[in-house]
KOLVEXFI-937070 format. One record per residue (C-alpha): x, y, z. Coordinates in Angstrom, 3 decimals. Each point is the difference from the previous one (the first is absolute). Layout:
BEGIN
@px X | py Y | pz Z .
...
//
This chain:
BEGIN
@px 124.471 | py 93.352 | pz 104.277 .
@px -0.338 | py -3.543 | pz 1.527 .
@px 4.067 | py -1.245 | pz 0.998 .
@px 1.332 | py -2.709 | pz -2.231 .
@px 0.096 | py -3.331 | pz 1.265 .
@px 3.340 | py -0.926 | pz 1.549 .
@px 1.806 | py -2.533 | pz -2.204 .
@px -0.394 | py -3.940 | pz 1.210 .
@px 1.887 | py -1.995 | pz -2.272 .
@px 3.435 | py -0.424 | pz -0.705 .
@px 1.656 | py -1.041 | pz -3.066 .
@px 2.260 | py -3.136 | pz 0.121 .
@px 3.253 | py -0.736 | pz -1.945 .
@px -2.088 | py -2.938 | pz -1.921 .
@px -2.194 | py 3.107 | pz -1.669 .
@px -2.626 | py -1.227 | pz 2.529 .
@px -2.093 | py 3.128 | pz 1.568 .
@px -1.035 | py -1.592 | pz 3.441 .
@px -3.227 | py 1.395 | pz 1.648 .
@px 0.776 | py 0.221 | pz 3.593 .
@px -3.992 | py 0.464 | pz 0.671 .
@px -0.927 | py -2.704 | pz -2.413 .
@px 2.742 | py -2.260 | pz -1.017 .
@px -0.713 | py -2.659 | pz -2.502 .
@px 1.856 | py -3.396 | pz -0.419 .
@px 0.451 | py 0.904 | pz -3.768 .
@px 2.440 | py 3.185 | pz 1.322 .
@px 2.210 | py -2.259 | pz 2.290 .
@px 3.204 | py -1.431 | pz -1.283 .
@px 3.018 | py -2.033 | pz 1.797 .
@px 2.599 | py 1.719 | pz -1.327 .
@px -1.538 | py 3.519 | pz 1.210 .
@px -0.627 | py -1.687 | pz 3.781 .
@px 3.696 | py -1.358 | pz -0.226 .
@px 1.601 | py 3.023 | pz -0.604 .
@px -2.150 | py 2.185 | pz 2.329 .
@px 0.512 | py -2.412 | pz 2.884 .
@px 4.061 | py -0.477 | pz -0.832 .
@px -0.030 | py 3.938 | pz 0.503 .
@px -2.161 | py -0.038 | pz 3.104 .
@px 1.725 | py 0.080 | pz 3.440 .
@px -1.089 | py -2.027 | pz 3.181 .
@px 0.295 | py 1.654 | pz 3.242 .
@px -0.070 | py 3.430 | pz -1.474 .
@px 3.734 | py -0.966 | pz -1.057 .
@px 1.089 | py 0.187 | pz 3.145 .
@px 1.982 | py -3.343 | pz -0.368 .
@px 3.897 | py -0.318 | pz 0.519 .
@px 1.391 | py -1.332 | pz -3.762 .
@px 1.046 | py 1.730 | pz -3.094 .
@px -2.890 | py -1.241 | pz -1.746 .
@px -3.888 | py 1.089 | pz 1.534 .
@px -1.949 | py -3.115 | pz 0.997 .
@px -2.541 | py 0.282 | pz -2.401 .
@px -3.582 | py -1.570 | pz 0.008 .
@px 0.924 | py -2.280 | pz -3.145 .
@px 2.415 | py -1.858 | pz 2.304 .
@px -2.561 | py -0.312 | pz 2.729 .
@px -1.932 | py -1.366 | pz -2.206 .
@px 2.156 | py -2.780 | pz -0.782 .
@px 0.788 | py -0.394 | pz 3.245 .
@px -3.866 | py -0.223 | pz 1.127 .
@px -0.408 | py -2.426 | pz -3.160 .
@px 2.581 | py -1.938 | pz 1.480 .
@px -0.937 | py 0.091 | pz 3.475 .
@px -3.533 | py -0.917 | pz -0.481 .
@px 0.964 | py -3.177 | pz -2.413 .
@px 1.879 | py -0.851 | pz 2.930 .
@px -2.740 | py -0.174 | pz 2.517 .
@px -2.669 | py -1.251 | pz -2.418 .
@px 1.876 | py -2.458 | pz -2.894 .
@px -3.023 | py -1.728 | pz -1.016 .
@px -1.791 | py 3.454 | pz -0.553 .
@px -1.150 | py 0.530 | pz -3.870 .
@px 2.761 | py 1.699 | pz -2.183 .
@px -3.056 | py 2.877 | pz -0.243 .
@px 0.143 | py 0.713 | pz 4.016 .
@px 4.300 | py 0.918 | pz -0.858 .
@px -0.977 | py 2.032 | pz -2.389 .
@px -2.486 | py 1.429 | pz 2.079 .
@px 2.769 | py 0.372 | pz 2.535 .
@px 2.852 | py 1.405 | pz -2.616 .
@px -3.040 | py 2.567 | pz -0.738 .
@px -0.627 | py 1.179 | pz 3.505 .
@px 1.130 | py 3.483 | pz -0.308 .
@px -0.579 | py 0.147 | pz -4.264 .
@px -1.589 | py 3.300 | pz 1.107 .
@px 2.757 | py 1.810 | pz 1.190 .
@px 1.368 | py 0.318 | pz -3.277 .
@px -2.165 | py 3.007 | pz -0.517 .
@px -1.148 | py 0.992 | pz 3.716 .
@px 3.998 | py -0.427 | pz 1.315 .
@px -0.017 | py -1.891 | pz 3.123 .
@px -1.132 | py 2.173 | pz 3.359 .
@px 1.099 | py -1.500 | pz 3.382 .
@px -2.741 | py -0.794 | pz 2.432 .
@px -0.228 | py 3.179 | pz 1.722 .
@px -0.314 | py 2.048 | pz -2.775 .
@px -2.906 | py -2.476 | pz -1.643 .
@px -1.335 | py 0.709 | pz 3.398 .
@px -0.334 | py 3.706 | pz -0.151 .
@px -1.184 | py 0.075 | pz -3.403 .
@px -2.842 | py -2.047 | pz 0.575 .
@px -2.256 | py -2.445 | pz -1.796 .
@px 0.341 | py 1.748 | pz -3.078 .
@px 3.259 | py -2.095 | pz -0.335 .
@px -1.112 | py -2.905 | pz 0.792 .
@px -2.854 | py 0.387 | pz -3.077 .
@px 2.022 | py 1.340 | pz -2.498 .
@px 2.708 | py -3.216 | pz 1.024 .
@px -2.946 | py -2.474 | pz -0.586 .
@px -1.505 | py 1.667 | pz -3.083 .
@px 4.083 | py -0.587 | pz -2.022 .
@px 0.014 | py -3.677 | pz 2.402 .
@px -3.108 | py -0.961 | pz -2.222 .
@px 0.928 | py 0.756 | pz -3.379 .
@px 3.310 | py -1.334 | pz 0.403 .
@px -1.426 | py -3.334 | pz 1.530 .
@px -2.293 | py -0.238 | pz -3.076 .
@px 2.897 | py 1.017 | pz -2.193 .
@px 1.792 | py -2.928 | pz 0.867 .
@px -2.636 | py -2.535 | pz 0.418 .
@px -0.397 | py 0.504 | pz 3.569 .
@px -3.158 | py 0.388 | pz 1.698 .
@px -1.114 | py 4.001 | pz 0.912 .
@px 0.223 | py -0.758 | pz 3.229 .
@px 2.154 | py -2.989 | pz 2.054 .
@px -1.689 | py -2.457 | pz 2.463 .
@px 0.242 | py 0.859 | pz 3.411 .
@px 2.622 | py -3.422 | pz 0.703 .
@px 2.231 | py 1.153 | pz -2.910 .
@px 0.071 | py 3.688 | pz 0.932 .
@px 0.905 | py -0.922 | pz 3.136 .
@px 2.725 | py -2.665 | pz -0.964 .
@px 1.186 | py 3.253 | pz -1.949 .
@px 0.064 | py 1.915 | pz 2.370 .
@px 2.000 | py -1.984 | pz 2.984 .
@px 2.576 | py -0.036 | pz -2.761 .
@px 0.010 | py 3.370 | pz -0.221 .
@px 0.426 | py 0.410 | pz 3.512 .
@px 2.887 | py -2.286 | pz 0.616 .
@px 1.506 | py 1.966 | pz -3.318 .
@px -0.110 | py 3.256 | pz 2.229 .
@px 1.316 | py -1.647 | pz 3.072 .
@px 3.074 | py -1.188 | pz -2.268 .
@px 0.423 | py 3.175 | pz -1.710 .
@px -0.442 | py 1.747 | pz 3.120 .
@px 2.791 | py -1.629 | pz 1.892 .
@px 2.207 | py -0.530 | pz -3.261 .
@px 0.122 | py 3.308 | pz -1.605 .
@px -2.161 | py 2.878 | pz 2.084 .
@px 1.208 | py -0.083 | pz 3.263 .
@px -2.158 | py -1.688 | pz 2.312 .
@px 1.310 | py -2.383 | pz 2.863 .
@px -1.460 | py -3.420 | pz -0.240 .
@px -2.353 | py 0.780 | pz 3.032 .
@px -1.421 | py 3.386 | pz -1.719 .
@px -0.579 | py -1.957 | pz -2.783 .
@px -1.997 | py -2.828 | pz 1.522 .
@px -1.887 | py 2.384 | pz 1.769 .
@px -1.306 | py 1.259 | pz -3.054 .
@px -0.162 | py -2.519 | pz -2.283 .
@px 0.688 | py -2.860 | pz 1.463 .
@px 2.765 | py -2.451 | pz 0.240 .
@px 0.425 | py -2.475 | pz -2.715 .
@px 0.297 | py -3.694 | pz 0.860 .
@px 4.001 | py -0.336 | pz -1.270 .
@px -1.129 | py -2.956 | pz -2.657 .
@px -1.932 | py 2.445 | pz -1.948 .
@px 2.865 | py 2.199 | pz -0.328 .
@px 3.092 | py -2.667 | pz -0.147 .
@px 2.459 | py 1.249 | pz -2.653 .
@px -2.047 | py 3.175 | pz -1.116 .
@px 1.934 | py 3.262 | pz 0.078 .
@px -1.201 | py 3.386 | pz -0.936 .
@px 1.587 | py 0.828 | pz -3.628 .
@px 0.427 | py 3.497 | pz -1.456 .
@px 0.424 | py 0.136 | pz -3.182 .
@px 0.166 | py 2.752 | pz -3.137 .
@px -4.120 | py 0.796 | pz -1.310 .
@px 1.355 | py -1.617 | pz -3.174 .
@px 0.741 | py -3.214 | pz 1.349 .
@px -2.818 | py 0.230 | pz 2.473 .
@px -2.578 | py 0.999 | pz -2.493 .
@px 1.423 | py -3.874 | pz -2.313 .
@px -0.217 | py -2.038 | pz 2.829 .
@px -3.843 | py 1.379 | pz 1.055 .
@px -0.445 | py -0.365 | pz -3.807 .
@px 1.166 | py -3.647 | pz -0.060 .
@px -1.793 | py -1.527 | pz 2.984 .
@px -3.179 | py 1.855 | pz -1.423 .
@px 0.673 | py -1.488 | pz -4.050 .
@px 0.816 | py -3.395 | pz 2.216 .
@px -2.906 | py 0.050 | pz 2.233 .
@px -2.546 | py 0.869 | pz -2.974 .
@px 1.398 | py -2.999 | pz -1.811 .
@px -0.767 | py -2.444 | pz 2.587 .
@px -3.576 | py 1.143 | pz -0.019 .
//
């Protein structure tokens, strides 16, 4: 007797069933990424606070951060950056050495949800190489400020990792840890916000 396929979908608060292997735009909804991400830990938790950093306020902070750098950029490029790890609502968020030891199949299964949630939202499948990058230099001075705010690192182990941040981009930004609940509003907001101004 042939084994039954392992099971690769979960089902979301919204009612949604979400094919991991084959998610569609039509399964993705805000209010399931919001929660999920409000509820998923950066660093592995291993931040100092009585609240976990959680990958809805990096988010915000990355939205934030990359408006910064680029203010002429289209309102769909923020979104694009508030959306950066949508994913991660459903895959949790791995630090880089694990994503290295498991492999590509991360990687894949990270694009495949990237795509349908782009399209979800209006968003091309797939960024342009400029944006993604914009994105991503945002992310990385995120992770240098988190680093040295809340996870431990000197400012030197930081920069040698990630980089240090020219101190305009991060002028009067502080790391904030907040309750999911209030977390989980505030991603909602700048999302309902952002989609209006589209």
């Amino acid at each position: 007797m042939p084994a039954k396929p392992a099971r690769a979908w979960q089902r979301m608060l919204s009612g949604r069933r979400l094919d991991l292997l084959d998610p569609t735009p039509v399964d993705i909804e805000i209010e399931d990424i919001a929660h999920g991400l409000a509820f998923v830990a950066r660093w592995n938790g291993q931040t100092m606070g009585d609240f976990a950093y959680s990958v809805a306020e990096h988010s915000l902070l990355v939205e934030d951060l990359f408006t910064r750098m680029n203010p002429k950029a289209p309102v769909k490029w923020r979104l694009a950056a508030l959306l950066h790890d949508a994913p991660e609502y459903v895959i949790g968020d791995m630090i880089s050495p694990v994503k290295a030891a498991v492999g590509p199949g991360y990687g894949e299964l990270d694009s495949r949800l990237t795509a349908a949630i782009h399209l979800r939202f209006g968003l091309p499948a797939a960024l342009p190489k400029t944006v993604k990058a914009h994105i991503k230099r945002a992310d990385k001075i995120s992770a240098w400020m988190e680093a040295v705010q809340i996870a431990g690192f000197s400012e030197t182990e930081a920069s040698s990792f990630f980089g240090r941040p020219k101190p305009e981009v991060t002028d009067g930004l502080n790391i904030v840890l907040r309750p999911p609940l209030e977390t989980r509003m505030a991603f909602l907001g700048r999302h309902t916000e952002l989609m209006g101004q589209l």
